[in-house]
C-alpha positions as CSV (number, residue, x, y, z in Angstrom):
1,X,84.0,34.1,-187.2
2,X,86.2,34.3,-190.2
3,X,85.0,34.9,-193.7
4,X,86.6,33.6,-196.5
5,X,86.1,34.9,-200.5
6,X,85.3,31.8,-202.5
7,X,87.7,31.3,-205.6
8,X,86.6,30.5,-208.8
9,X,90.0,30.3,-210.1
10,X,89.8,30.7,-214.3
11,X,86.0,29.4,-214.1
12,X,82.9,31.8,-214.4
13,X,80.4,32.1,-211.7
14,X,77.0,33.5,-212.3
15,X,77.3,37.5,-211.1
16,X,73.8,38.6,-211.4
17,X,70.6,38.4,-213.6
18,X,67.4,40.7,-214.0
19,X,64.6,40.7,-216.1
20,X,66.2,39.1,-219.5
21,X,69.4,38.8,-218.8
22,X,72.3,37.3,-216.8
23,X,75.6,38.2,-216.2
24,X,78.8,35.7,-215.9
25,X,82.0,36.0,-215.5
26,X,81.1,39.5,-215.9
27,X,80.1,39.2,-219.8
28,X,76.4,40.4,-220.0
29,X,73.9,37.8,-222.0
30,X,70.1,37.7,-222.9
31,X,67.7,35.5,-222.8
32,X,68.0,32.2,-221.9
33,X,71.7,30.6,-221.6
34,X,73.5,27.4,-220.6
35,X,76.1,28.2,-218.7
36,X,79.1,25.3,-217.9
37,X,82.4,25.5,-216.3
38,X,83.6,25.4,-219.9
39,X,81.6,28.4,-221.0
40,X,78.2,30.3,-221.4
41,X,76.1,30.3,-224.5
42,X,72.6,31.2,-225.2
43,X,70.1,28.3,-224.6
44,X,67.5,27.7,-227.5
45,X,64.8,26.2,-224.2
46,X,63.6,23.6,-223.1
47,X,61.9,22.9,-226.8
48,X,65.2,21.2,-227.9
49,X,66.9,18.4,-226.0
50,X,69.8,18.3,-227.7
51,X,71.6,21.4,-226.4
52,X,71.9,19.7,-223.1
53,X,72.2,15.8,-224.4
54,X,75.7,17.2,-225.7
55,X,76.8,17.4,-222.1
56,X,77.1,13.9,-221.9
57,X,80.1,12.6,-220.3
58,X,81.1,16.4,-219.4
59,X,78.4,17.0,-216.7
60,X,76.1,14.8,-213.5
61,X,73.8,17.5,-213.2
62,X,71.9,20.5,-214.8
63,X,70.1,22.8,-212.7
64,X,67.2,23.8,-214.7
65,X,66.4,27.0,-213.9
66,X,62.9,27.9,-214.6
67,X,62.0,31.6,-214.4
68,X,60.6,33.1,-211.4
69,X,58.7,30.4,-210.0
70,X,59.3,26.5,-209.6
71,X,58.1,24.7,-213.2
72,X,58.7,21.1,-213.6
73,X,60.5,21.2,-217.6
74,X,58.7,19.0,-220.5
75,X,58.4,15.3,-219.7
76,X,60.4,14.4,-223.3
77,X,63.3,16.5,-221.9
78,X,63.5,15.2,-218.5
79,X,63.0,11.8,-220.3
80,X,65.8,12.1,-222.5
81,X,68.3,13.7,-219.8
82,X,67.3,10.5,-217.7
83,X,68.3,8.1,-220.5
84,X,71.4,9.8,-221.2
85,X,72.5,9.5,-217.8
86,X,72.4,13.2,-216.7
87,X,70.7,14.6,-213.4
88,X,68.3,17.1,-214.2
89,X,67.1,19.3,-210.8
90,X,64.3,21.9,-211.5
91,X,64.3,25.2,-209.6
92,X,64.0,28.7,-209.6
93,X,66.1,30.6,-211.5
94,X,68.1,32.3,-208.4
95,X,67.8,28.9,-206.8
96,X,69.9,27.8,-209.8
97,X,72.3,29.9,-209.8
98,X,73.3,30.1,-206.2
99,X,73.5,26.1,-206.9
100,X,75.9,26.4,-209.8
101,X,78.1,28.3,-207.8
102,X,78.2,27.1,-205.0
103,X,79.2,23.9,-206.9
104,X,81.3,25.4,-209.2
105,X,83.0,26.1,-205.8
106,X,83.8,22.7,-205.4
107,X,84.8,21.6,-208.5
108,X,81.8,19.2,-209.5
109,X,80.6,18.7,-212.6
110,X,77.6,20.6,-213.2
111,X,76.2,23.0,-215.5
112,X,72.9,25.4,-215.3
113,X,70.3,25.4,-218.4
114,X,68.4,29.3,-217.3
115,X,65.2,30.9,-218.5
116,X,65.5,34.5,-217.5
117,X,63.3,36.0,-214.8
């Protein structure tokens, strides 16, 4: 079988996280961050739709990552994503970041809204 090394090209994947912090493109951040194929930037939560309603027209889909463990996010955020036309798919956090890269990979338009682990 032959392996090959995904490219990335002059996007950012998501190189690791721990407890309170993730690392892309090998820049180090904490706490929560929004991380899109134009950039990473910390993320204010779930509290405040508007973060991720500015990805409108730039993004299909956010994978909300949620900590640790599966959590649905807040009804008014989901509501508001739904209206705006954006895909909102809740997960783990390393569930959504193995997601964004792997469709990063293929050069969809996504982004990834994470709460640390």
């Amino acid at each position: 079988m032959k392996l090959t090394e995904v490219q990335f090209g002059a996007l950012k994947p998501i190189d690791g996280y721990g407890p309170g912090f993730f690392r892309v493109g090998g820049e180090v951040f904490q706490g929560a961050v929004l991380v899109t194929p134009e950039g990473t930037k910390p993320w204010s939560g779930s509290a405040d739709p508007a973060e991720l309603l500015a990805l409108h027209g730039s993004v299909d889909v956010i994978f909300y990552g949620a900590g640790a463990d599966v959590a649905h996010p807040p009804k008014a955020l989901r509501e508001a994503l739904e209206a705006a036309g954006i895909g909102l798919e809740p997960m783990s956090t390393s569930a959504a970041a193995r997601a964004y890269n792997v469709c990063l990979s293929e050069g969809r338009r996504i982004a990834a809204a994470l709460l640390p682990v």
